[in-house]
C-alpha positions in Angstrom: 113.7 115.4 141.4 113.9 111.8 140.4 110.7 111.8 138.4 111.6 114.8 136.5 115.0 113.3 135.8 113.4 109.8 134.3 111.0 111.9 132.3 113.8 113.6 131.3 115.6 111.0 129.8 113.0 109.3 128.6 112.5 109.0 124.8 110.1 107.4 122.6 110.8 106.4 119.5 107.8 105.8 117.4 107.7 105.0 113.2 104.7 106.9 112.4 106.5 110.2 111.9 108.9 108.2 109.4 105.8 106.8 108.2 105.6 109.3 104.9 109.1 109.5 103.4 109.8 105.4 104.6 106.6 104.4 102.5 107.9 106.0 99.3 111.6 105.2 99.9 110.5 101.3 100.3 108.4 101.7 97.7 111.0 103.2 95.4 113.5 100.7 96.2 111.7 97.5 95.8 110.1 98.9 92.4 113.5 99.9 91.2 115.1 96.6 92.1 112.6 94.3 90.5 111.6 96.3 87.6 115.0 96.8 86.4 116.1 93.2 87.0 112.7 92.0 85.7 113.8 94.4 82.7 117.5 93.4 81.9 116.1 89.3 82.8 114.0 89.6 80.0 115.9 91.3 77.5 118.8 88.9 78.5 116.8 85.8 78.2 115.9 86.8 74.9 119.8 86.6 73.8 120.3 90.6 73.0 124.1 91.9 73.0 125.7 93.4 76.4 125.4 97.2 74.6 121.3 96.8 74.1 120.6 95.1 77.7 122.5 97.8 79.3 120.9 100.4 77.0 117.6 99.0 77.9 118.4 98.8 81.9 119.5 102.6 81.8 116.8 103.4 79.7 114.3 102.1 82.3 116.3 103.5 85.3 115.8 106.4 84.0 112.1 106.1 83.8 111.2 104.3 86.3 112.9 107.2 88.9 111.3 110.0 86.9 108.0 108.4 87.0 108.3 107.4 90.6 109.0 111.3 91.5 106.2 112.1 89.7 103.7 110.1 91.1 104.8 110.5 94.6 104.3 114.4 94.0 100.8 114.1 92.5 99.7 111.3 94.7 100.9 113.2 98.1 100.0 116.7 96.9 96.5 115.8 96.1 96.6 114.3 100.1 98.0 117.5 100.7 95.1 119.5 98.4 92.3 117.7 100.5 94.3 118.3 103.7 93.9 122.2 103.3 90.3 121.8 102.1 89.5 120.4 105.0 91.4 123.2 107.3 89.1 126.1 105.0 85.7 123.9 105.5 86.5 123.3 109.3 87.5 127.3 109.4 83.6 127.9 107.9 81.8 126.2 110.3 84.0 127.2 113.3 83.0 130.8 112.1 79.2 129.8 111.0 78.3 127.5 114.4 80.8 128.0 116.8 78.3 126.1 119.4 77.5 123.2 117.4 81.6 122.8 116.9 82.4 123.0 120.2 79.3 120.1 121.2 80.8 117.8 118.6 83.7 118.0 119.9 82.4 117.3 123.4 80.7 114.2 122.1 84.3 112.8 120.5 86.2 113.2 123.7 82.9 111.5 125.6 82.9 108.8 122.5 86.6 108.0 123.8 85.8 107.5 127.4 85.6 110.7 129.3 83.3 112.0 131.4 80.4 114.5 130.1 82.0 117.3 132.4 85.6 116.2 132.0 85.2 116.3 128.1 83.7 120.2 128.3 86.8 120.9 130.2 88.6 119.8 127.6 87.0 121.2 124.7 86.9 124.8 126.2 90.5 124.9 127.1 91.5 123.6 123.5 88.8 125.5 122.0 90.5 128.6 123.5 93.7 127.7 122.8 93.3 126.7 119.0 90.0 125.6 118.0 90.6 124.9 114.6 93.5 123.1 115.8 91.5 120.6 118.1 88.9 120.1 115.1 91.2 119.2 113.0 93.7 116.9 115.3 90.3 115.0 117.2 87.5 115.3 114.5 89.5 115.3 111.3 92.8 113.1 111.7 95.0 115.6 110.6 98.5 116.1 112.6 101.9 117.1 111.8 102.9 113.1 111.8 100.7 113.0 108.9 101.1 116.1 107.0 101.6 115.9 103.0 104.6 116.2 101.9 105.2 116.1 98.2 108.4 117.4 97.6 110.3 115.2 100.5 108.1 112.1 98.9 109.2 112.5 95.4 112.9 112.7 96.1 112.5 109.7 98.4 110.6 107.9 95.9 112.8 108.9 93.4 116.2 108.5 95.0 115.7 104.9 96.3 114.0 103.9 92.5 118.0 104.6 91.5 119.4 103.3 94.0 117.7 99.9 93.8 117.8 100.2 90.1 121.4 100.2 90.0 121.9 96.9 91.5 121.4 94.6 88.5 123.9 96.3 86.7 126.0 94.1 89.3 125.2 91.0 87.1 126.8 92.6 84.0 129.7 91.8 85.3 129.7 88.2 84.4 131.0 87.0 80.9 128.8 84.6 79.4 124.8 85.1 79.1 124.2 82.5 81.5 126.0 83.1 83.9 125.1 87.0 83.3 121.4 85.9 84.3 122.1 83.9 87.1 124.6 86.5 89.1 121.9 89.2 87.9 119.3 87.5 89.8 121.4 86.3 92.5 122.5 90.0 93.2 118.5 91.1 93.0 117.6 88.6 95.5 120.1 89.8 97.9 119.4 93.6 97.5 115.5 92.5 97.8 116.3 90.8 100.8 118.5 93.9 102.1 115.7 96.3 100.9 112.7 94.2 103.1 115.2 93.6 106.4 115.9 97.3 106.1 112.2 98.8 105.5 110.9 95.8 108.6 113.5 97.3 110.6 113.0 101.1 110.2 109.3 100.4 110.9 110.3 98.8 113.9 108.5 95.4 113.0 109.7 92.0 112.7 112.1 91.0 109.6 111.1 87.4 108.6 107.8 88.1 106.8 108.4 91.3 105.0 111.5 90.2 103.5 110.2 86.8 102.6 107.4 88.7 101.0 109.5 91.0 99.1 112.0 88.5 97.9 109.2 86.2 96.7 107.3 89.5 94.7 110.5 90.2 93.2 111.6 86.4 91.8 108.1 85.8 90.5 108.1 89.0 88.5 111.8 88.4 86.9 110.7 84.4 86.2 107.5 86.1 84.3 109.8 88.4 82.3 112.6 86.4 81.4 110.0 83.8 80.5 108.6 86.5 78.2 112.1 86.9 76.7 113.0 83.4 76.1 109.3 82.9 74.0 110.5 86.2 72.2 113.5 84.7 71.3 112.3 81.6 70.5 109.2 83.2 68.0 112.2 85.4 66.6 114.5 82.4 65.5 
């Protein structure tokens, strides 16, 4: 009774079946924070008016979140394309050489450390029960932790781009065009920093390194463009 009441409560909480959706949100976020900042930097450095930097942030929100969807559909429906190729070329070769199947599947539970008998055991009772299934899980990778999914991606992706994106606009708030540059990239910083603690922490690993690493991607790309802008204004004047 006591066993089945501490398997009862026990519950494991793993990342790997966040691992889709988290890996396009983080994405999204951190891409829409620094290439917008990186974007209203530059055009700021270069001493345009309040109406065309915020014309030109929108104007790359914009997209930046439709182009974000869209690749996160493409790029995960193709996963998803060779997913089901796999499933049709796994059903052929069940149906073609069932007895070849079911001895490569005895070889990759004896290649993980069972027993030559133990490992037939196991592949006729899961070759009964859902052969396809077992080739596809233990020979092939494929689970429903990994599946494809494009649609949940893309709004991920997509949602988080905006999200991020919308934090420079915080630096508009400032009057002068110094001080307009230096709140913008003080407000990036912080949302990068947010952004990295956040992703480290959903993924369940520690939070020093990954937010160092994406605070430091994100201030070398805004120096790079607001550098650009400055030389643009300067070869203007």
């Amino acid at each position: 009774m006591a066993a089945a009441s501490m398997m009862t409560r026990h519950r494991e909480r793993h990342s790997a079946q966040r691992a889709g959706w988290l890996r396009a949100a983080v994405l999204g976020a951190n891409d829409g924070l620094v290439s917008t900042s990186s974007l209203i930097v530059g055009v700021a450095a270069s001493g345009a008016s309040s109406g065309a930097i915020l014309t030109a942030g929108f104007a790359g929100l914009t997209a930046g979140a439709l182009s974000m969807a869209a690749g996160e559909f493409v790029s995960v429906s193709a996963q998803a394309d060779v997913a089901h190729a796999d499933l049709e070329l796994e059903r052929a070769e069940l149906a073609a050489s069932p007895v070849a199947e079911f001895a490569e599947l005895v070889g990759i539970y004896e290649r993980r450390g069972l027993p030559r008998d133990l490992a037939e055991q196991v592949a006729e009772a899961l070759t009964e029960r859902d052969a396809l299934g077992a080739h596809m899980r233990d020979e092939l990778g494929h689970n429903e932790t990994n599946e494809a999914r494009p649609t949940q991606a893309a709004a991920a992706s997509a949602g988080s781009f905006t999200v991020g994106a919308l934090v420079p606009f915080l630096g508009m708030v400032a009057p002068t065009g110094t001080a307009r540059l230096v709140v913008i990239v003080a407000v990036t910083m912080l949302g990068l920093a947010f952004a990295g603690a956040l992703a480290a922490r959903a993924a369940g690993t520690a939070l020093l390194r990954p937010t160092l690493r994406v605070v430091l991607g994100g201030c070398a790309a805004m120096a790079v463009t607001g550098l650009v802008g400055v030389l643009a204004d300067a070869a203007g004047g």
